[in-house]
C-alpha positions, 0 to 999 in steps of 0.5 A: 166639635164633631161630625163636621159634614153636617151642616145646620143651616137653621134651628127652631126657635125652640131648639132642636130636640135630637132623639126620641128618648123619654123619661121621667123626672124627679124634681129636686126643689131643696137642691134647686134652692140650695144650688140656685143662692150659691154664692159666686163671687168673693164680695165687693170688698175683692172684686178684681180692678176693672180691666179693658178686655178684648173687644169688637174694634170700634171703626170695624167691628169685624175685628177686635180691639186689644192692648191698643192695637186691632187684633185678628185671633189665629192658632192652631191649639191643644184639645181644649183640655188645658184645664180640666185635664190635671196631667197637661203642663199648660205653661209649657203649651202657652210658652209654645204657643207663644214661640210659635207665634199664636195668639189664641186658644180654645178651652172647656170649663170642665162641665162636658168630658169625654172618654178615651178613645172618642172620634178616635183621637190619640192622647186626647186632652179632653179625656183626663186619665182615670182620676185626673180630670178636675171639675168646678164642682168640688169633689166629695167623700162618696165614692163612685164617679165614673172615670175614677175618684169620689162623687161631685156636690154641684152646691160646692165649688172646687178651690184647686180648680179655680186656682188652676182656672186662674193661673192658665188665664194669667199665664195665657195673659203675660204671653200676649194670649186671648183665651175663649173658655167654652161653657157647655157641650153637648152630650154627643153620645151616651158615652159623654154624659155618663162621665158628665158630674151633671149626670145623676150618677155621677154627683151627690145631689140627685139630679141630672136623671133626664136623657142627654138630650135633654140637658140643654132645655130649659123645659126638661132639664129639671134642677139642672138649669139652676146648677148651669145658671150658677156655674156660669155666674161664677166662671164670669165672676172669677174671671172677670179681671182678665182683659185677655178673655171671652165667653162661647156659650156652647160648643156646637149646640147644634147637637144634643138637643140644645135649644135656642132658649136655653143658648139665650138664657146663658147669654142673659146670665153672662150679661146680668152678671157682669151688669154688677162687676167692674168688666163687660166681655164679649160672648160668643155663640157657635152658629153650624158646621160650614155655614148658615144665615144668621136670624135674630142674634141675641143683643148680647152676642157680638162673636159668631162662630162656625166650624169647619167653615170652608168655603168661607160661606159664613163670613159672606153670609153674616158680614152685613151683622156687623160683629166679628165671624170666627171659624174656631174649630176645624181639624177633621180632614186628615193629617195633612197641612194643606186643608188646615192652612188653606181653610184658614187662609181663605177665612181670614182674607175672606174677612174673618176675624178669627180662626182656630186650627185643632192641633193633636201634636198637643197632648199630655207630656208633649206640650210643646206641640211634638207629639207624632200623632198616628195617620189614623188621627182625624186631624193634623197639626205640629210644628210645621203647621204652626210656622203656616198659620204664625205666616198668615198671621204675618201676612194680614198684619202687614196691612192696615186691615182695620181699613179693609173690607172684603171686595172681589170686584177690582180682580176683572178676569184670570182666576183659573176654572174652579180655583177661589180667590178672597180678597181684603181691599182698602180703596185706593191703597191695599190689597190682600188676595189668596188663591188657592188651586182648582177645588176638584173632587178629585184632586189628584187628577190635577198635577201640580205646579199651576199658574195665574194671570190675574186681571186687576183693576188699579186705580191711578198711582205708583203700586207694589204687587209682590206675590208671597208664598203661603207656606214660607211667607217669603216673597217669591215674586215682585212687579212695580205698576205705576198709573191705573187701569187693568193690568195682568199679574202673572204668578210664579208657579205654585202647588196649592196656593199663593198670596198676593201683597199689592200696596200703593208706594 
């Protein structure tokens, strides 16, 4: 979720090992044993009734399938701490959620953790106050857990968390909200694995003395690979009777040593798990920062995700996979709206399927999304912001855009000097483009307001183009063409960007 100037364009087979810490393991073979056999559902007599989750749209599996109806996931959502972090009022941050018209949000199970202060965000939902951070792992009588409380037992589950984990994945339900839970993290810096319960340090079983690099490998992880394999089977059983729900395998694993075998032994797990429950999800995996091409998926992933992925390269580059590309964090460019709205404008008419704004007017005793966030904090977000992505989500839901693919090839001219343009179209009846301003280095040399005279080529009929303003969502300009061939559509003046709704009558 971090450092989002870097970007990973390809990973070994093997995983990237970062670091050059060496170390020497113990093994724990009783502990293995013991965390290896834990049980991880309630019995056949209580599995949850079958459900039909959220799934890849049959006619295009760019987009979801959900409730009856072809679904595109946008937010703008809390610091993925809803759960984990025992002071935040997660009814009241859906109930906002849902008031502002969003449909999604991102959490942690609570396997990574991090202290106040990291990446400088204020109020950060990811970093519990001392002692209000709960945890799968049941917490035991031995005192010493580094931010506060008794040690972790990896062999016992914790029961108040999982009634937690239950009632936020049924409220975010009853709203109309599709949760992605994130299994893993990595370990960014030495400061996150130090309050991790997989460190050593911080549980009774004695096993998680290796390097935080070397957490995520299957060849070095020791006794941890049994405790990861274990959580995982037991967050896919607990929640398998949710229909608004899908796995990530691991945040932005492209830090921290995380290998590529590793990502694919998580994603076999999910999959062998729910070989035997009512269920099937969707898994997901976090490719890179901005973009990379995507080589030998894992069979079972049908969800790519990319951060901070603007321009949207990535949709571009893996359209041709056939499953749904997501963008689902970015929120390290300031504080302003401009980056956030454009960025996820431009992934969405690009053909995205989904996008997720990291929002910091989220935070513990502010749910509802007001908290006045400092100009020191890396991102943005707020009520304002919402009202933006709520009318992008407006905006591609007035198309049938199950029927739409993306297509530059009708605009035949007038896109101003280093401006882009995305563009959805289903032939012969809709249209759906986004422009935004010359892209410059320096943006503040280009003074404000622009204007284009786009060339488009309309095949033969009686059409509609209506300009709409990206902020507001009202239209700010309309025109009637009746017949075909290239026509000019000269915009209304606008400061950043502008939509273009162009429907046959």
């Amino acid at each position: 979720m971090r450092l989002p100037r870097t970007s990973i364009v390809a990973q070994d087979a093997d995983g990237l090992r970062l670091g050059k810490e060496k170390m020497q393991r113990a093994i724990f073979p009783v502990v293995v044993a013991v965390v290896a056999s834990l049980p991880v559902s309630h019995g056949r007599d209580h599995q949850p009734p079958a459900v039909t989750p959220i799934a890849l749209h049959a006619d295009n599996p760019h987009y979801f399938h959900w409730r009856g109806r072809p679904t595109i996931l946008i937010t703008s959502g809390e610091h993925y701490g809803a759960v984990m972090n025992l002071d935040f009022d997660y009814r009241k941050y859906l109930d906002a959620l849902t008031a502002d018209g969003l449909n999604y949000t991102r959490i942690f199970s609570g396997a990574y953790v991090e202290p106040l202060g990291a990446f400088k965000i204020e109020r950060n939902t990811l970093a519990p106050a001392a002692g209000r951070f709960t945890a799968p792992w049941a917490r035991t009588t031995t005192a010493g857990y580094a931010n506060g409380g008794t040690k972790f037992d990896l062999s016992r589950w914790d029961d108040t968390y999982f009634r937690r984990l239950h009632d936020f994945a049924a409220y975010a339900s009853a709203r109309g909200i599709v949760v992605e839970l994130s299994l893993f993290c990595p370990m960014y810096e030495d400061m996150q694995w130090q309050l991790s319960p997989m460190n050593a340090t911080n549980n009774v079983n004695g096993i998680g003395k290796i390097a935080r690099t070397d957490v995520y490998a299957m060849d070095r992880n020791g006794s941890l690979q049994a405790a990861q394999e274990a959580l995982t089977r037991k967050l896919v059983t607990e929640l398998n009777g949710f229909d608004n729900l899908f796995f990530e395998i691991c945040n932005e694993p492209y830090f921290g040593g995380v290998t590529m075998a590793w990502q694919h032994r998580i994603a076999d797990v999910i999959a062998e798990t729910e070989r035997a429950l009512p269920a099937r999800h969707l898994i997901a995996q976090n490719i890179a920062n901005e973009s990379a091409h995507i080589t030998d998926p894992h069979p079972a992933v049908s969800i790519f995700n990319f951060h901070y992925a603007t321009p949207p390269f990535a949709v571009g580059m893996n359209y041709g996979l056939g499953k749904v590309i997501g963008d689902d964090e970015t929120g390290f460019r300031g504080t302003a709206d401009a980056p956030y709205r454009t960025e996820g404008w431009e992934f969405i008419l690009a053909g995205g399927g989904l996008y997720n704004n990291l929002d910091y007017s989220f935070v513990a005793g502010e749910e509802a999304g007001t908290f006045a966030f400092p100009p020191t904090q890396p991102g943005g977000g707020g009520i304002a912001l919402r009202a933006q992505m709520k009318t992008l989500r407006d905006f591609i839901n007035g198309f049938d855009f199950i029927r739409m693919r993306p297509d530059i090839s009708p605009i035949k001219g007038g896109v101003p000097v280093g401006a882009r343009v995305q563009a959805l179209v289903e032939p012969g009846r809709a249209m759906a483009l986004y422009l935004r301003r010359p892209v410059t280095r320096a943006p503040e040399t280009l003074t404000p307001p622009f204007a284009a005279d786009l060339m488009i080529d309309f095949p033969e009929g009686e059409w509609l183009a209506t300009w709409v303003d990206p902020v507001s969502g009202k239209p700010t300009q309309a025109r009637s063409i009746r017949g075909g061939g290239i026509r000019t559509l000269s915009s209304p003046p606008f400061e950043t960007d502008i939509a273009l709704r162009i429907i046959r009558q």
